[in-house]
N, C-alpha and C positions, 0 to 999 in steps of 0.2 A: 384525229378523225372524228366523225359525227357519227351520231346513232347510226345502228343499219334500216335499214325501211324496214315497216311491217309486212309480216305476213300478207300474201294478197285473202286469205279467208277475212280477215280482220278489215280488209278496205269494203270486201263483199258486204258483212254484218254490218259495218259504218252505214253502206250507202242506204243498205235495207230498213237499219232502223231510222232515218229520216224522210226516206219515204214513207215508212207507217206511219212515222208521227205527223205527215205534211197533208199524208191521207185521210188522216185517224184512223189508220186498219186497227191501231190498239184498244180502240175500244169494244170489238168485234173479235179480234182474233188474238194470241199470243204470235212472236215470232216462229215458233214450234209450230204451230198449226198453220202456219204463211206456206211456210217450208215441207211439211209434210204434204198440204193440198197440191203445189206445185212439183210435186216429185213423183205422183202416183201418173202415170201413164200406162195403161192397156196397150202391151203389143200380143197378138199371134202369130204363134208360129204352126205351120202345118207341112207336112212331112211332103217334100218336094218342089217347095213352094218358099218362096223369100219372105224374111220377118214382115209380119202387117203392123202400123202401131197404128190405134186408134185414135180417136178423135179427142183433143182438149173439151174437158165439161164449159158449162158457161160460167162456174165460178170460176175456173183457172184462167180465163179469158178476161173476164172483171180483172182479177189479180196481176196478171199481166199488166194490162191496161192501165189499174193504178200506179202499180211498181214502174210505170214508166221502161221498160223493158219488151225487146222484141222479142216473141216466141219463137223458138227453134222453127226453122223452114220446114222442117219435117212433122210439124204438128201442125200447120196451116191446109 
């Protein structure tokens, strides 16, 4: 029998680090700080009323953009 596949985290990190490096986000950012920007989303919640999330900044949108990846329908 052959190896078993990787982890899909592992294909995720593949794909992200040659995007930064096709983008050169690395000159600019670590992968940490890719992934931290992209993770922070503002929702509220108010009492009787359904979660609001907020709006993507315009870095997150740049980031998107480069990383070649569509943003959650729910942030559009």
């Amino acid at each position: 029998m052959g190896a078993p596949p990787p982890p899909p985290f592992l294909i995720y990190l593949s794909y992200l680090t040659k995007k930064m490096q096709d983008e050169k986000l690395f000159k600019d950012f670590t992968m940490h700080e890719v992934l931290d920007e992209l993770d922070v989303i503002e929702c509220f919640e108010r009492p009787g009323k359904r979660l609001e999330v907020g709006e993507m900044t315009i870095r997150q949108k740049e980031l998107y953009a480069k990383l070649g990846v569509e943003p959650p329908a729910s942030l559009q």
